[in-house]
LOLUM-9464 format. One record per residue (C-alpha): residue in one letter; x negated, y negated, z negated. Coordinates in Angstrom, 3 decimals. Layout:
% LOLUM-9464
[A; [X; Y; Z]] ...
% end
This chain:
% LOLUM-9464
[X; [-31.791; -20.113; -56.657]] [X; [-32.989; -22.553; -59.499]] [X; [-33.710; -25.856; -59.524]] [X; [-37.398; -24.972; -59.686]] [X; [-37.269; -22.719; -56.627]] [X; [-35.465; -25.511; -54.389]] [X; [-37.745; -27.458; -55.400]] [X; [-41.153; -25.212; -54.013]] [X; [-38.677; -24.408; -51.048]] [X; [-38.728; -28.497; -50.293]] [X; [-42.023; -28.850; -51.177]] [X; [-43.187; -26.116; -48.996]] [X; [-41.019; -27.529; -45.968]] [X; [-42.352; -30.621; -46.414]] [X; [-46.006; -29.805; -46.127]] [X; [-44.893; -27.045; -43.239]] [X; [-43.851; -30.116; -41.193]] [X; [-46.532; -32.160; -42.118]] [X; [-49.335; -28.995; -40.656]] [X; [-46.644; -28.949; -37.843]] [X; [-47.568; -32.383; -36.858]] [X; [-50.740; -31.725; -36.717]] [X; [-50.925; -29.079; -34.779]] [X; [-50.566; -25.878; -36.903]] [X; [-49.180; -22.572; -35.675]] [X; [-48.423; -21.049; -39.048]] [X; [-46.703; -23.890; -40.091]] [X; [-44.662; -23.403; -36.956]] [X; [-44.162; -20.021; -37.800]] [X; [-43.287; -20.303; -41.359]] [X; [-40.343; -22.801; -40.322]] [X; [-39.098; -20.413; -37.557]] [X; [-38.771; -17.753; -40.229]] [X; [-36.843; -20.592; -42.769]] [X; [-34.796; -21.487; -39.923]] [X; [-34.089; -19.054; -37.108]] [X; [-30.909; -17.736; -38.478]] [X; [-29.192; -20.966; -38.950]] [X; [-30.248; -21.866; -35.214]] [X; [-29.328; -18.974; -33.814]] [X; [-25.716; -19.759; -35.572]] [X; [-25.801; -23.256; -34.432]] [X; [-26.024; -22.207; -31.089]] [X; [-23.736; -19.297; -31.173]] [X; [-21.172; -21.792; -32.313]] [X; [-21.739; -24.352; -29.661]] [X; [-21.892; -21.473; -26.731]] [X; [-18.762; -20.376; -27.642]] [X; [-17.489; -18.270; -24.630]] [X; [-20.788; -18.955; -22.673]] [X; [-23.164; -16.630; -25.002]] [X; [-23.589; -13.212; -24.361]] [X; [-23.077; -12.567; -20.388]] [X; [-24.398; -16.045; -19.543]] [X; [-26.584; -17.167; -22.304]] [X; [-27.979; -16.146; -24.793]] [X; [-27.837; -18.169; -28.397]] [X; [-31.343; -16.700; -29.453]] [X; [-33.161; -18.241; -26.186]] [X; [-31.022; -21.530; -26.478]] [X; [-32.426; -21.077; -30.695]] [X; [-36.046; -20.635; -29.287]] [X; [-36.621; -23.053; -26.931]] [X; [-35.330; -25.753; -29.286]] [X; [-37.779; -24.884; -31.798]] [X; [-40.081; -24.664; -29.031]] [X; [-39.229; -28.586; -28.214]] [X; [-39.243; -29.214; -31.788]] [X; [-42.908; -28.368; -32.235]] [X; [-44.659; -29.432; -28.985]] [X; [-42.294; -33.220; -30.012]] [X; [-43.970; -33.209; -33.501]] [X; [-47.511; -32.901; -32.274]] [X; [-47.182; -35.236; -29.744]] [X; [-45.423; -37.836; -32.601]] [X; [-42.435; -38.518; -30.882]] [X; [-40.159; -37.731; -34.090]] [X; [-41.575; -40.760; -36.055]] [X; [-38.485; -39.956; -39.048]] [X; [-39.217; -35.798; -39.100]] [X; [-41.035; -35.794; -42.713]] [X; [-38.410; -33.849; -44.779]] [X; [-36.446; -31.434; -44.622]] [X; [-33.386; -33.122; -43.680]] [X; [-34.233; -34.988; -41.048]] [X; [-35.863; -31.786; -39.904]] [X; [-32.247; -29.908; -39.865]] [X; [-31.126; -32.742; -38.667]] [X; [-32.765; -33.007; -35.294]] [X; [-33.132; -28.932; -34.929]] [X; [-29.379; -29.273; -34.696]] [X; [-29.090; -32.095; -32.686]] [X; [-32.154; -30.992; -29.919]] [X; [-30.337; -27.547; -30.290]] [X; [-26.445; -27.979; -29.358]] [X; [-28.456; -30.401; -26.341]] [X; [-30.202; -26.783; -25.412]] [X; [-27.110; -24.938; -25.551]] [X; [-24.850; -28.014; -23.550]] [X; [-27.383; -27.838; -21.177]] [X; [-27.116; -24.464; -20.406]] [X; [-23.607; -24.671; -20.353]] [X; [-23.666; -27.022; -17.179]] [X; [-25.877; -24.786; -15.067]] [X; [-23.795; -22.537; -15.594]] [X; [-20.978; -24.315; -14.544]] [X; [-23.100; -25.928; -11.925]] [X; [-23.832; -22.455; -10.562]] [X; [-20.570; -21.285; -10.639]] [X; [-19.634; -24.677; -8.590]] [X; [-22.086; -24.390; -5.771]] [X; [-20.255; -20.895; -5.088]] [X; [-21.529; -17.573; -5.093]] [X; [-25.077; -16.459; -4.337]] [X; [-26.561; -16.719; -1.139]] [X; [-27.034; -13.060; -0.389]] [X; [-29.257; -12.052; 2.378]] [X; [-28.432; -9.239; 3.797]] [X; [-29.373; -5.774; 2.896]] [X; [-31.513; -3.873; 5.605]] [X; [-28.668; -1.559; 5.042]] [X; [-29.275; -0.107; 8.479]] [X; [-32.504; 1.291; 6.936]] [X; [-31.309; 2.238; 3.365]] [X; [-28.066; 4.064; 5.114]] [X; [-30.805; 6.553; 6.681]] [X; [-29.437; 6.353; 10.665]] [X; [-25.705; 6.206; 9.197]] [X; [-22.521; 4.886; 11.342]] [X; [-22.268; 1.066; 11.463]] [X; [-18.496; 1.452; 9.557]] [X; [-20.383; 3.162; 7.023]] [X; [-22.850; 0.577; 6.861]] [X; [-19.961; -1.960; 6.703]] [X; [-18.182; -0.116; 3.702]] [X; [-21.599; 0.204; 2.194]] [X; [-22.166; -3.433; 2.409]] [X; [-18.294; -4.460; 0.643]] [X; [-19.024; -1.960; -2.146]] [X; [-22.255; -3.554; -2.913]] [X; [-20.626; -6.855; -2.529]] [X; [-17.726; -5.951; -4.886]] [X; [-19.751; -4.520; -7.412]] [X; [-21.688; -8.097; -7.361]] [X; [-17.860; -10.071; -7.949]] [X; [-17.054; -7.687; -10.665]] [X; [-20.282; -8.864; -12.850]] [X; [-18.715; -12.351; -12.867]] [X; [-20.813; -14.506; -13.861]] [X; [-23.555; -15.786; -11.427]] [X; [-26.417; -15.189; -13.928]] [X; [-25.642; -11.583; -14.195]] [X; [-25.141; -11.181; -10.152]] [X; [-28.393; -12.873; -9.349]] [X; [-30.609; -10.922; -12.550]] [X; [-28.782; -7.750; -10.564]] [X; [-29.999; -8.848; -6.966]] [X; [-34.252; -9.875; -8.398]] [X; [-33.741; -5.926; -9.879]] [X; [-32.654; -4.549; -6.755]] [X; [-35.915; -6.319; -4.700]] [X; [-37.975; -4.299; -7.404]] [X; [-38.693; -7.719; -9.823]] [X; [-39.543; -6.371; -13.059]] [X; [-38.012; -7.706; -16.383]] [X; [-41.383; -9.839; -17.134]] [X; [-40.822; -11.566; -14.098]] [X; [-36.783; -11.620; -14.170]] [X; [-37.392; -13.173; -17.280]] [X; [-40.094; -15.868; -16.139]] [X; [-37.644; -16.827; -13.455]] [X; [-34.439; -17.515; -15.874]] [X; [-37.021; -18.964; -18.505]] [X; [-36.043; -16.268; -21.314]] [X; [-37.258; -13.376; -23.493]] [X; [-38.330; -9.855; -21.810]] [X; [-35.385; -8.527; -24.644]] [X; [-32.884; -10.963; -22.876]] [X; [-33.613; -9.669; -20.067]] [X; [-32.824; -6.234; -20.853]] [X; [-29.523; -7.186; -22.629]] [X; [-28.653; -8.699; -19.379]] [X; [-29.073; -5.264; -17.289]] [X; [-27.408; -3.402; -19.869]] [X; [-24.268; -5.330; -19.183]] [X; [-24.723; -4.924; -15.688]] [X; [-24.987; -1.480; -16.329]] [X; [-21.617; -1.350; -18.297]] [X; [-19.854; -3.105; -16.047]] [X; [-20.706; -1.188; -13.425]] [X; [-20.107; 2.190; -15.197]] [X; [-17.170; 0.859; -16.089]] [X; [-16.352; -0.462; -12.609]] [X; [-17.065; 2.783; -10.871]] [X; [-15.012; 5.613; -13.445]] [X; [-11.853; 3.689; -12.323]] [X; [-12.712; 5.659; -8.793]] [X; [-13.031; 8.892; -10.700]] 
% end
């Protein structure tokens, strides 16, 4: 890139987050093109072993952008007027994102395991033997334990009521796509879980 072109780059950033301030959705989208990637990195990074099962770096990547814009129209980021100080505090509001996430996932994990109601397993069993009902219920318990982390048991448990991925996704405050990543690993480690059996 020449001097020239780093220079229209800055320029162009610079005006982007002055449109931002004011209230302009292209100008918001034009700087989430510029700077997804490098978010999405900064988050991956500070996620470490978290991302994947637990969280995912693009949501932690979004919703900092997300606070990034809604802070610069309401003026609470009186230095954001370059693009430095705009890298600057993406990175900064964006390791908070992924931190934060990071403790409710621990805090999950602390408070213990899911409280599971109970299946109507009487009814879903079709008139079976109580045992049966009883091994019924540990399998479907076990294959719970084996998904590990909490996130993935309780995404598993809204699918089994019938929730859809729209609202799965409303509930854990991410993208429909993270949603489906989510049950894909479920679906893995089940699959995975049940051809030891075979």
């Amino acid at each position: 890139m020449t001097m020239d072109q780093v220079r229209l780059v800055s320029t162009s950033i610079t005006q982007w987050i002055s449109l931002l301030k004011a209230g302009d959705d292209q100008a918001a989208e034009q700087l989430w093109g510029e700077y997804y990637r490098k978010l999405v990195g900064v988050a991956r990074n500070r996620l470490g072993a978290f991302r994947d099962a637990v969280v995912d770096e693009e949501d932690v990547a979004l919703s900092a952008f997300k606070s990034l814009c809604l802070g610069a129209k309401r003026g609470v980021f009186p230095r954001l007027d370059d693009r430095d100080n705009l890298w600057r505090l993406l990175v900064v509001i964006t390791k908070r994102k992924a931190a934060d996430a990071i403790k409710r996932e621990q805090a999950q994990k602390r408070a213990g395991a899911i409280a599971r109601e109970p299946l109507p397993l009487d009814e879903i069993a079709g008139g079976r033997a109580a045992d049966e009902i009883v091994i019924l219920n540990e399998e479907f318990n076990r294959l719970l334990d084996a998904l590990g982390s909490e996130t993935l048991k309780q995404v598993a448990l809204w699918k089994l009521e019938g929730l859809g991925h729209d609202e799965i996704a409303e509930k854990l405050g991410c993208a429909r796509r993270t949603v489906a990543r989510k049950l894909d690993l479920i679906r893995q480690c089940w699959t995975a879980d049940l051809s030891d059996f075979r």
